[in-house]
C-alpha positions, 0 to 999 in steps of 0.5 A, spaced: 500 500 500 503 506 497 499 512 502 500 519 499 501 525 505 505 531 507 511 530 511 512 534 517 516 539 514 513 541 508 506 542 512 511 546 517 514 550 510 506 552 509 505 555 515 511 559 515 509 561 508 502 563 511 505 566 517 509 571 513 503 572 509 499 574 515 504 579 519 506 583 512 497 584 510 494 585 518 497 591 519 494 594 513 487 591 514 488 594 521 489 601 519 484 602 514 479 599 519 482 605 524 481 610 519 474 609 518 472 608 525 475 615 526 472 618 519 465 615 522 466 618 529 468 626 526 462 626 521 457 623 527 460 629 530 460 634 524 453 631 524 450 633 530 455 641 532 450 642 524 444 640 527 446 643 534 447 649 530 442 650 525 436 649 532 440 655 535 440 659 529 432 657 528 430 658 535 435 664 536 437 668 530 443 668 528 449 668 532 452 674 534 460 675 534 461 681 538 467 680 543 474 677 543 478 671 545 474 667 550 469 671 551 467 670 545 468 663 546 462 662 552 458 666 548 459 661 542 458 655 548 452 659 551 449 659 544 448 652 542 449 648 549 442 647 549 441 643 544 447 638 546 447 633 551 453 636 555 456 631 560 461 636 563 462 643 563 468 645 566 469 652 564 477 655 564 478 650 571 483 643 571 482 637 570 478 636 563 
């Protein structure tokens, strides 16, 4: 009976070949995995600044720009925080 099969040492050959091809394609596959997570989650945010703000512009009027520097700032934030949902307002203090 002559039984055909693979020596242990081409099956181990085959599995290094694999292993090389799989180190050398998973970081890639990674990467463009993160990068859309991160363009998903900044077109969420885009989306709901657009949508916060054009319900303070409907409700409000239109933002008034008069100040400079941080108080500036806080108006911006006084203007359209109704319309998020804010878990922490820490202002100027530490820790944030």
């Amino acid at each position: 009976m002559n039984k055909k099969a693979f020596t242990l040492a081409e099956t181990l050959i085959t599995l290094a070949i694999i292993g090389v091809v799989a180190a050398l394609t998973i970081p890639g596959i990674v990467q463009k995995y993160e990068e859309k997570v991160t363009v998903v989650k900044v077109k969420k945010v885009y989306s709901l600044l657009s949508n916060a703000l054009q319900l303070a512009e409907f409700e409000q009027g239109t933002f008034n720009n008069t100040g400079s520097g941080y108080s500036v700032m806080k108006n911006y934030y006084d203007y359209i925080s109704p319309y998020l949902k804010i878990e922490k307002y820490c202002g100027t203090g530490e820790g944030c």
